[in-house]
N, C-alpha and C positions, 0 to 999 in steps of 0.2 A: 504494500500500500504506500503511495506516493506520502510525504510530509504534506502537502495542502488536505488530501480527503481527512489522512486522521486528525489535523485540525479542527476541519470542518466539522468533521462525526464525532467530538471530543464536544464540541462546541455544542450541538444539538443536544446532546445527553445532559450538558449542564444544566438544560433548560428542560429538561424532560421529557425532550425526545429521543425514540432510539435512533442512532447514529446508524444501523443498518436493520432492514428488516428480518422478522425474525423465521432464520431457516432455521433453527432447532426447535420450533413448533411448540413455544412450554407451552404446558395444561396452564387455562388461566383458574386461578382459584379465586373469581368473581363470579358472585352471582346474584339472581333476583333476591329480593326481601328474602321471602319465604325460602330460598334453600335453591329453588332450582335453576337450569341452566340454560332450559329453552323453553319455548313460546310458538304458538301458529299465530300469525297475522296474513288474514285473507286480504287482498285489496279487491277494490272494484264493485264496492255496493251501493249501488245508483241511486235505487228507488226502496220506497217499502217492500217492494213485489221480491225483489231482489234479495235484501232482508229476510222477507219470508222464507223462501227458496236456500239462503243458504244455511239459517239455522233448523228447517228441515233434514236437508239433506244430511247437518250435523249429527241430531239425536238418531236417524235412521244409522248411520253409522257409527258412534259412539265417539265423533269427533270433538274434542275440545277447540272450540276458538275463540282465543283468549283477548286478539284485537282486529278489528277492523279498519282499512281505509278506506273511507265511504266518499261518494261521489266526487270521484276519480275526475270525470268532464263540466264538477261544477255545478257547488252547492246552490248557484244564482238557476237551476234551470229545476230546481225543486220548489215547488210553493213551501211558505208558510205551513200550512196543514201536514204535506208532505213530510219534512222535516221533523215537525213535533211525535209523529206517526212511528218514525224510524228510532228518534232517541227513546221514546216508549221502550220499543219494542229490546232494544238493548241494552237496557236496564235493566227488563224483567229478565233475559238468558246472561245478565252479568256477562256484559261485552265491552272491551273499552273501544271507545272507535275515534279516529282520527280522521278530522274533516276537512276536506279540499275544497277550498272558496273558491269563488269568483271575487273579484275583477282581478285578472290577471293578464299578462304581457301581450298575449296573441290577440286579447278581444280589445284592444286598445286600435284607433283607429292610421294612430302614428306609428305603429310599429312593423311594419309593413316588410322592414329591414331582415324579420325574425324568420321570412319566407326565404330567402334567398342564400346560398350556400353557403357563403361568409358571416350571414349576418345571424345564422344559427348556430356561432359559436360565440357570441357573446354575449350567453347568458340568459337565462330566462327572469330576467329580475325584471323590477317595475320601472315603467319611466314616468317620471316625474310625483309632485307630491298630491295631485289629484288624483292618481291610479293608486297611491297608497292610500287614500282614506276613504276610496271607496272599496277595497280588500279590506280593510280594516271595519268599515261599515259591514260586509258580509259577514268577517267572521262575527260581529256584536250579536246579529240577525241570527245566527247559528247557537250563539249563548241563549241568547233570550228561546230558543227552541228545544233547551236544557245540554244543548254539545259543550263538552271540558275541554276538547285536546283538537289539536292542528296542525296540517302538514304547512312548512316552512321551505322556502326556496330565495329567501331576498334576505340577505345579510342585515339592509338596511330596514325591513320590516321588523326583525328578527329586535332587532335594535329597539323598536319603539315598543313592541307591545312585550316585551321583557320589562319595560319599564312601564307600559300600563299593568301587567299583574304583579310587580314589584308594589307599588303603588295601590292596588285594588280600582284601578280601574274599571279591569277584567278579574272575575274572581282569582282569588289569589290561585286555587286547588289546581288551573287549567293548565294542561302540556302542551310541552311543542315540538314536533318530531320534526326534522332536517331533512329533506326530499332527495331525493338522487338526482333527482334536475341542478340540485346545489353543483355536482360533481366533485363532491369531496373524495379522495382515493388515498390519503397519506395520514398520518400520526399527527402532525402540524397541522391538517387542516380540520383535523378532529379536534385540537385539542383547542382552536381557538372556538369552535362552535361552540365548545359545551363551555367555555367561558363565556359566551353570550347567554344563557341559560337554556339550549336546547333539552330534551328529555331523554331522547333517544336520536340517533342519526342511521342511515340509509347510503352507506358505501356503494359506490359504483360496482355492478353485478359482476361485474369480471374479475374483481382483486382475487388475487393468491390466497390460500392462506399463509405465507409470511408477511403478506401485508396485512391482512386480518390482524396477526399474531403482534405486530409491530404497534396498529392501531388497540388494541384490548389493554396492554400494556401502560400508553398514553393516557384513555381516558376511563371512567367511570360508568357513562352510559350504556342502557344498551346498545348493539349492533343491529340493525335491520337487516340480513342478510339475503339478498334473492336464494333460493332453491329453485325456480325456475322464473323467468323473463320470457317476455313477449321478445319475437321473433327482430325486432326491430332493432332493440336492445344485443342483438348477438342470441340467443334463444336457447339460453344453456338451461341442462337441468340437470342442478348436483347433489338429487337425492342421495348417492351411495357415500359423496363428502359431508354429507349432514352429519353425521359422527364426531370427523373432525372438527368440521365448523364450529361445532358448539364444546368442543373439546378446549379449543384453543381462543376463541372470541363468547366464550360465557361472561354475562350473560348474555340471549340474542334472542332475537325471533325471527324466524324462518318465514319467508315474503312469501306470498302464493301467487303469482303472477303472470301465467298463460296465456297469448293469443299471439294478433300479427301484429301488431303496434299500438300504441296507445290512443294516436291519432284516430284510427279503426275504430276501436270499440268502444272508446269513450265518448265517439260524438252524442250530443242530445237528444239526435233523431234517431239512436238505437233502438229497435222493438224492445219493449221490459221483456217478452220473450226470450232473446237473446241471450239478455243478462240473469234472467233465469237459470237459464241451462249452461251458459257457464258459468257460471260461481259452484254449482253441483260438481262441473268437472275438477273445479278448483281446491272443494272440500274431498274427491276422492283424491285427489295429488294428495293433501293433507294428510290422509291417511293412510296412503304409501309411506312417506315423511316419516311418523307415528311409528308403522310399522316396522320401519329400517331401525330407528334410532331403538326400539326393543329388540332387536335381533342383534346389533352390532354395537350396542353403545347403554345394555341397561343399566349402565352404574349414573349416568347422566341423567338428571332428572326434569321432568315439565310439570310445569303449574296444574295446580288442580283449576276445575270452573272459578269465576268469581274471585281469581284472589286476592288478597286484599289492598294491594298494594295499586291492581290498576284502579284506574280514574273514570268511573262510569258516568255516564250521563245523569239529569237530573230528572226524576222523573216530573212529568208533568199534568 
């Protein structure tokens, strides 16, 4: 190793990062509250219809799902009633679910930039301060519908409403997960999120696990791991690394996330049909998931229903 890297990687460790990622895979010995080391998080629950469909298809199979990320294409295309319908409804099956607002970058009339091949590498954040506070107006709309937790993509949002539930603003109890649209992939840029006060973050689906390993390391939060991505995304599925995963990035929850793009299946004008039928397909991945990590990994443990540490909606 040249004199500049191990300065450099000297340097990083002082600051608590590791100075290289981690190839010898420690077991991390973090974990949730309660004891255990993983978690299912379904994404992509649109509507109630949806909802319904996939804590069916849960109890018909014996699946625990412990969090949801619900409308995926934008809590602004859900009424009022809608909404209140959904946080009901995951309250009573003890669900923590994490909510995707509108107004965001693409529905903005300016940003036009976001189509174009250059201009979709920088970033999906908001422009300007009137797109921030009407994302900010939605997520309120989504409080008042009894929603606790939220997915996060803009540094600079991440910023203010850390300081409205610092504050009580926003009830203090509410989370904030860090979206993979952030494109966080390293320890450093873990480590500066969860000094903004994220809950949990959402690594880019393709990391190693040395970068896993490097990132568990660095921070405290959970890990949102894909097990499987939509085709867009690269369309990997690392059920038989579920093991490891959660061997080495405890604790975590394993992302449920199946189709051809996001773009795809999230538009608004998707049949509920649709989303129906797959979220069913989403909960039997789950329970492949489930099944692996019992055959190959039963010293690693997952949360029971309900437990106590997530952040459920309010009922209303």
């Amino acid at each position: 190793m040249s004199d500049v890297l191990k300065k450099i990687r000297d340097f990083m460790e002082k600051e608590g990062i590791p100075g290289r990622d981690g190839y010898d895979l420690p077991t991390s010995t973090k974990t949730f509250p309660d004891g255990a080391n993983w978690r299912i998080e379904v994404a992509g629950v649109e509507r109630p219809s949806t909802m319904e469909a996939m804590i069916d298809e849960a109890r018909k199979g014996g699946v625990t799902i412990h969090r949801v990320i619900a409308t995926v294409g934008g809590s602004t295309y859900c009424d009022f009633g809608e909404l209140k319908t959904m946080a009901q409804m995951a309250y009573e099956e003890k669900i923590e679910v994490v909510m995707t607002v509108g107004h965001r970058k693409g529905w903005d009339p300016g940003a036009k930039e976001s189509a174009t091949p250059e201009g979709m590498m920088q970033g999906f954040r908001l422009r300007g301060s009137d797109n921030i506070s009407y994302h900010i107006a939605d997520m309120m709309r989504n409080i008042e519908a009894g929603f606790r937790g939220f997915l996060v993509y803009d540094e600079g949002v991440l910023f203010i409403i850390n300081k409205m539930r610092q504050e009580g603003f926003i009830p203090k109890e509410t989370i904030f997960k860090f979206s993979v649209f952030g494109g966080y992939c390293s320890p450093a840029g873990a480590k500066v999120i969860e000094s903004m006060g994220v809950n949990s973050m959402n690594p880019l689906s393709d990391v190693s696990l040395p970068i896993l390993a490097s990132i568990r390391k660095t921070v405290d939060i959970p890990l949102d791991v894909y097990v499987i991505i939509v085709d867009s995304f690269g369309g990997m599925y690392r059920a038989y690394e579920a093991p490891e995963i959660a061997r080495v990035a405890s604790p975590c929850y394993f992302k449920i996330e199946p189709g051809t793009s996001e773009a795809d299946i999230y538009k608004p004008w998707a049949f509920e049909a649709f989303h129906q039928d797959l979220v069913r397909q989403k909960i039997k991945m789950a329970a492949v998931v489930h099944e692996l990590m019992q055959r190959h990994a039963p010293q690693l443990k997952t949360s029971e229903r309900g437990a106590k540490d997530l952040v459920l909606p309010v009922p209303n």
